[in-house]
N, C-alpha and C positions, 0 to 999 in steps of 0.2 A: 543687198540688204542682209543683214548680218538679223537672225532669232535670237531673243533674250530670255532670258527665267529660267525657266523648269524647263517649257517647249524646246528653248535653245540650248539648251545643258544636254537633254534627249536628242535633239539632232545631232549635235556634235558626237554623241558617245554611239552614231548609228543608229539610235533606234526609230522608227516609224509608226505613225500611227496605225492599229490595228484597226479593220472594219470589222463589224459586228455581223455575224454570221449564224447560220443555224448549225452546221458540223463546228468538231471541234478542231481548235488550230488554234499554232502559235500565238501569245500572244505577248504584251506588257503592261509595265501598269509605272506610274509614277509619274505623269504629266498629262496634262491636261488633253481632254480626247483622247488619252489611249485604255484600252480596256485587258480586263486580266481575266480570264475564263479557267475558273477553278479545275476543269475537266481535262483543259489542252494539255499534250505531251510536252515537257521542256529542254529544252538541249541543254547536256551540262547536267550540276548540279540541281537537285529539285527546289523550286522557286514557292513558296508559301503567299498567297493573297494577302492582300494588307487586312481584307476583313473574311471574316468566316462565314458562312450560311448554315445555323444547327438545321436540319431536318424538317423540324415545324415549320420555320422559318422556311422554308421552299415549299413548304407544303403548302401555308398559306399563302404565299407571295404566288401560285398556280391559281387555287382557288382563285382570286382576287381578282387575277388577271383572265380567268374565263369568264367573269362575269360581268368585266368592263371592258373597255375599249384597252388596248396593250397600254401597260402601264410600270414603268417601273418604282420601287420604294428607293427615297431618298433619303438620304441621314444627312444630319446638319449638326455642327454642335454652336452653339449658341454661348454668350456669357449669360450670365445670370443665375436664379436657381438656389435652392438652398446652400449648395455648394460652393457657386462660381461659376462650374460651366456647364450647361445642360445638353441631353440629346434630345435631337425631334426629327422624328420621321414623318412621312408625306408620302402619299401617291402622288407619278406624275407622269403625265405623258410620256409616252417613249422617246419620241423624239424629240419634244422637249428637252428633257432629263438630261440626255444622254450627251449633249453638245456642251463642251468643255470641261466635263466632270470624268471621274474615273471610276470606270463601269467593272463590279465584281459580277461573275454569273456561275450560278450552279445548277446545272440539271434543268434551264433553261427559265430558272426565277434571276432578277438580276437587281440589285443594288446600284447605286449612281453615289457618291461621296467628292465635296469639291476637295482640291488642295487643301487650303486652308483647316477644314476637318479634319481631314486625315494628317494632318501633322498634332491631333490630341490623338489618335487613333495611335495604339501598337498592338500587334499579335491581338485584333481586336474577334471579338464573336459576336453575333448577334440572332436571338432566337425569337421566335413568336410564342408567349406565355400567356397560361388560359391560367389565370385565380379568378378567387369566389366573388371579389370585388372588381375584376377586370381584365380584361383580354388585350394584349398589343404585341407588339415587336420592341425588345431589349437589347438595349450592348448588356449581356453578361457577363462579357469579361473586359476589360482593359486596363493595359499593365502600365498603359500610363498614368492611371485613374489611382492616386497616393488613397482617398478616400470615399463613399459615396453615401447619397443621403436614405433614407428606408424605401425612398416612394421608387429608386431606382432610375431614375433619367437625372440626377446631379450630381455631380461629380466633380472634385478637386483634384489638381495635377501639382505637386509637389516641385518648384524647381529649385 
């Protein structure tokens, strides 16, 4: 039986799915089930996360997670939106989450994003921001994001 998509493209070019570990270690990221741990050492050339985790954003993705049962944040981007295409993030089980999506982790807060998303995602960041009207988790940055709307989760992609 011959693997197709993404999973089979990754087989083929060697690579395996990484398990999710508490030390850091090798890892990748670009198909489905496989995980990229901001922390691991990489052979080669140094390899950048498809998403960033600012500071806040692990700070409270800890917070979160001592205070519920292990939980990871999902991002999703969605059509719709002032823009076109919106972000929305979600708690979600760990184990849940974590099963065929591609898992970012920093300093032991971790992110889950499917395919699908992450092909609006580049050189993407996301922080947790406290204003006077509201407190969440933002993509502050993404370069594939041509324009975005004030409220901040909509976003246009230019092709």
């Amino acid at each position: 039986m011959v693997a197709s998509g993404a999973v089979g493209q990754a087989l083929r070019q060697g690579l395996r799915p990484a398990r999710l570990r508490a030390g850091p270690a090798p890892a990748t990221w670009g198909a489905r089930g496989f995980s990229w741990d901001a922390m691991a050492p990489s052979a080669g050339a140094a390899q950048k996360p498809p998403i960033q985790l600012h500071d806040g954003a692990v700070r409270k993705l800890k917070s979160l997670q001592e205070q519920q049962m292990p939980s990871v944040l999902r991002l999703t981007v969605n059509s719709g939106g002032c823009s076109g295409y919106s972000y929305a993030f979600d708690l979600v089980d760990a184990a849940e989450g974590t099963q065929g999506n591609i898992v970012v982790e920093r300093d032991g807060a971790r992110l889950v994003v499917d395919e699908v998303s992450l092909s609006f995602l580049e050189d993407c960041e996301v922080d947790y921001v406290e204003e006077m009207i509201r407190s969440s988790f933002q993509v502050v940055k993404n370069k594939l994001a041509d324009s975005k709307c004030g409220c901040g989760s909509s976003f246009n992609i230019a092709f």
